[in-house]
C-alpha positions in Angstrom: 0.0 0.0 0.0 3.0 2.3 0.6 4.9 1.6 -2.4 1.4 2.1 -3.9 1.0 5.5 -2.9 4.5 6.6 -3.2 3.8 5.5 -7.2 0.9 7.6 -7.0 3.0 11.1 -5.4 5.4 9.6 -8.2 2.8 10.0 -10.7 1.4 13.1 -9.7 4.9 15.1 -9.1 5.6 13.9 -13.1 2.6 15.3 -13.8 3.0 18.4 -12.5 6.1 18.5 -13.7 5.0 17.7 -16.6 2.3 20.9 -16.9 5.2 22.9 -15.9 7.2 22.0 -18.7 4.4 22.3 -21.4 3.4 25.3 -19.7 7.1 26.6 -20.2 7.2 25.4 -23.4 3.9 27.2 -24.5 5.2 30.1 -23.4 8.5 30.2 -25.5 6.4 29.1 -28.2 4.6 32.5 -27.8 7.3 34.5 -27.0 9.5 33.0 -29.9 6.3 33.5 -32.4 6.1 37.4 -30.8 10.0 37.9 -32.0 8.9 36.5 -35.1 6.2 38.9 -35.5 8.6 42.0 -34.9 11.1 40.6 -37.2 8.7 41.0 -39.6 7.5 43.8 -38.7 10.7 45.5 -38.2 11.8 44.0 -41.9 8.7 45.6 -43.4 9.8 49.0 -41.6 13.4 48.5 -43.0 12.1 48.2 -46.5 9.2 50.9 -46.1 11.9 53.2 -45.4 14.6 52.0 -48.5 11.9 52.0 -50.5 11.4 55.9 -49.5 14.6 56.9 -49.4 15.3 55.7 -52.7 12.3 57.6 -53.8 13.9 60.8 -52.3 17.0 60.0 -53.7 15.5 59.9 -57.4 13.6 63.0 -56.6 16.6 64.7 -55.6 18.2 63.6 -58.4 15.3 64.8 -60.5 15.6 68.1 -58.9 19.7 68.9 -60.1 18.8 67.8 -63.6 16.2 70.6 -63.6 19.1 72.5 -61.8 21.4 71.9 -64.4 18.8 72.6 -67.2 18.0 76.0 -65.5 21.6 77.0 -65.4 22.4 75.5 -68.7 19.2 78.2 -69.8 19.9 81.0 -67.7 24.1 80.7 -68.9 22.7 80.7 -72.9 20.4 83.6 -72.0 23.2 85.6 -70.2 25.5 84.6 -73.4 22.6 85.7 -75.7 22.0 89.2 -73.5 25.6 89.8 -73.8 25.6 89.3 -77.5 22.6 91.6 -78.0 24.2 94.2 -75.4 27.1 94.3 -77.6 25.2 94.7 -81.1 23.4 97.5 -79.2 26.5 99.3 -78.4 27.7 98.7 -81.8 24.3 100.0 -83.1 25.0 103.1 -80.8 28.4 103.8 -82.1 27.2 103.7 -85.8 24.1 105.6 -85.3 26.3 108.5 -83.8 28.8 108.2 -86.5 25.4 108.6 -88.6 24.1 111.5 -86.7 28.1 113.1 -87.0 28.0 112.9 -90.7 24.5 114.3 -91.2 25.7 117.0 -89.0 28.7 117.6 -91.4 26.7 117.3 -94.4 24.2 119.6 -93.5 27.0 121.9 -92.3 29.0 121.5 -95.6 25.2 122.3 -98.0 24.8 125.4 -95.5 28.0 126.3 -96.7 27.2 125.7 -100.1 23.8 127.4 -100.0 25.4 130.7 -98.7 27.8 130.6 -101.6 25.1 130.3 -104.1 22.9 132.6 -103.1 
């Protein structure tokens, strides 16, 4: 009867034991499937944010092509201003020269006009 009972404690303390250890286990299950979920989660975040930055990274490069084709613009419409400023000058210069020669020409028919009359 005593080696009966003490099979039965025996049984019981395995069993407990036993509850324990699933009990253990079921919670490392759950913890281990929690990592797993952050993993995931953490992965998605890591390629949320390379897929943005290389979005940024092709707008930015978007944005000094447009800077390159507004300097390349404004540099051929300074060369083009200097160009015109220079014809203008050039314009200037004859139309004085023009405006000197009428000036001698109408001195030199004054001149003549006195003489014939």
């Amino acid at each position: 009867r005593v080696q009966e009972h003490a099979g039965q404690e025996a049984g019981r303390s395995y069993a407990r034991q036993w509850v324990t250890l699933h009990a253990q286990v079921r919670g490392l299950e759950l913890e281990l499937s929690g990592l797993v979920k952050r993993r995931a989660d953490v992965s998605s975040q890591g390629a949320a944010a390379a897929a943005a930055a290389g979005a940024m990274e092709a707008k930015a490069q978007r944005l000094e092509q447009q800077l390159l084709s507004h300097r390349t613009a404004h540099d051929a419409a300074a060369d083009r201003r200097e160009t015109l400023e220079s014809k203008l000058g050039s314009l200037r210069q004859e139309a004085a020269a023009a405006r000197q020669r009428q000036a001698q020409i109408a001195s030199t028919a004054e001149a003549l006009r006195k003489e014939l009359a």
